[in-house]
Residue, then its C-alpha position, 0 to 999 in steps of 0.5 A: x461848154x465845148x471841147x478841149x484837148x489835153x495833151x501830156x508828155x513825159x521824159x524819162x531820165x534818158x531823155x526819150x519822151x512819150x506824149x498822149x492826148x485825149x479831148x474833154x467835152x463839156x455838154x450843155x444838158x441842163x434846162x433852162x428855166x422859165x416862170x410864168x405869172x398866176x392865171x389872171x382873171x378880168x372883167x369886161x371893159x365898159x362897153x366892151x366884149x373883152x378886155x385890155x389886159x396888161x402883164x409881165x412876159x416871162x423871160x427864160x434864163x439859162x446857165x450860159x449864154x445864148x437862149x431865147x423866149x418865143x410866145x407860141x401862143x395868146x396874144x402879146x401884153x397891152x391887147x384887147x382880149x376877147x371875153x372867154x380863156x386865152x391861152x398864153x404860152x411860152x416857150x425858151x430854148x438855149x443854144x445846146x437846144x434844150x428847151x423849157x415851157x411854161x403857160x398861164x391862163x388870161x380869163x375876161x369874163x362879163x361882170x357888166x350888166x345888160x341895158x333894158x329900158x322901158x316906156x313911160x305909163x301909157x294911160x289911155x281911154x276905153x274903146x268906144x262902147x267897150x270896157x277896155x282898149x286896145x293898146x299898142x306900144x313899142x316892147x323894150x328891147x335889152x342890149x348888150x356888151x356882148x352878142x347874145x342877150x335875149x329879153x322877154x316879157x314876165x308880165x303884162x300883155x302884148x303890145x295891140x293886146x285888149x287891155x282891161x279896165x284899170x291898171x297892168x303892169x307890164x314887165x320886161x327882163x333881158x338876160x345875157x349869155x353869162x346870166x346877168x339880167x336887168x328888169x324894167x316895168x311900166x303900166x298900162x293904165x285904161x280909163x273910162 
């Protein structure tokens, strides 16, 4: 790559000469190359909204010496990434400026389950005079490895509720954003 010049001279047989010359010029047009790994896909750490991930950098190669790979987008090899699609891009440029990119996908999704936990039985008496009771306790409230979980109540009745004679079975469920859930119950039990 670059430019040469050739010079030429000739002698005829009574000895005069003539020269001439002319420059060659070699470009650098070809590409260089780069391959980035497949898409990778991870679930969570434990505990964790996210993941560490680890991988191999792609490294560009050229036809002659001299080029040089920029991440120009994601996150660096061995970081936490965060649940979700991180974007990873690279980008190699030789010394003549011809450039290449490539990218692949790094998706952390949350396999892990949400933590619901429920009371104990909680066995009362009825209410002087009354064929029930009021009960209170305190709702089971889910967590969660990410922000988002919500729980509700699938049956049963409220904490400070009239519960009635017998037996009920109160049921609680917590759902995060990726649809995992976990289901916990206990019973309410009113004697008389």
């Amino acid at each position: 790559v670059g430019t040469n010049t050739v010079s030429f001279m000739v002698t005829d047989a009574q000895g005069f000469t003539a020269t001439c010359s002319f420059n060659v010029t070699v470009t650098d047009n070809e590409a260089p190359a780069i391959t980035c790994p497949s898409n990778i896909l991870m679930g969570v750490d434990a505990g964790q909204c996210g993941a560490v991930v680890t991988f191999t950098a792609p490294v560009g190669t050229d036809n002659c010496p001299g080029v040089t790979t920029i991440q120009t987008s994601g996150l660096t090899s061995g970081s936490f990434f965060p649940m979700g699609t991180t974007i990873q891009s690279y980008e190699v440029t030789d010394d003549e400026g011809n450039v290449s990119i490539c990218s692949f996908n790094i998706l952390v999704e949350d396999d892990e389950d949400p933590v619901l936990s429920c009371p104990a039985t909680i066995v009362v008496s009825a209410d002087p005079g009354q064929c029930n009771a009021v009960v209170t306790y305190t709702a089971p409230v889910g967590t969660d490895n990410c922000p988002g979980a919500v729980t509700i109540q699938l049956s049963g009745l409220a904490s400070g509720s009239v519960f009635p004679m017998g037996t009920t079975a109160n049921t609680f469920e917590v759902t995060d954003d990726e649809g995992n859930s976990v289901i916990c119950s206990f019973n309410v039990i009113v004697e008389d």
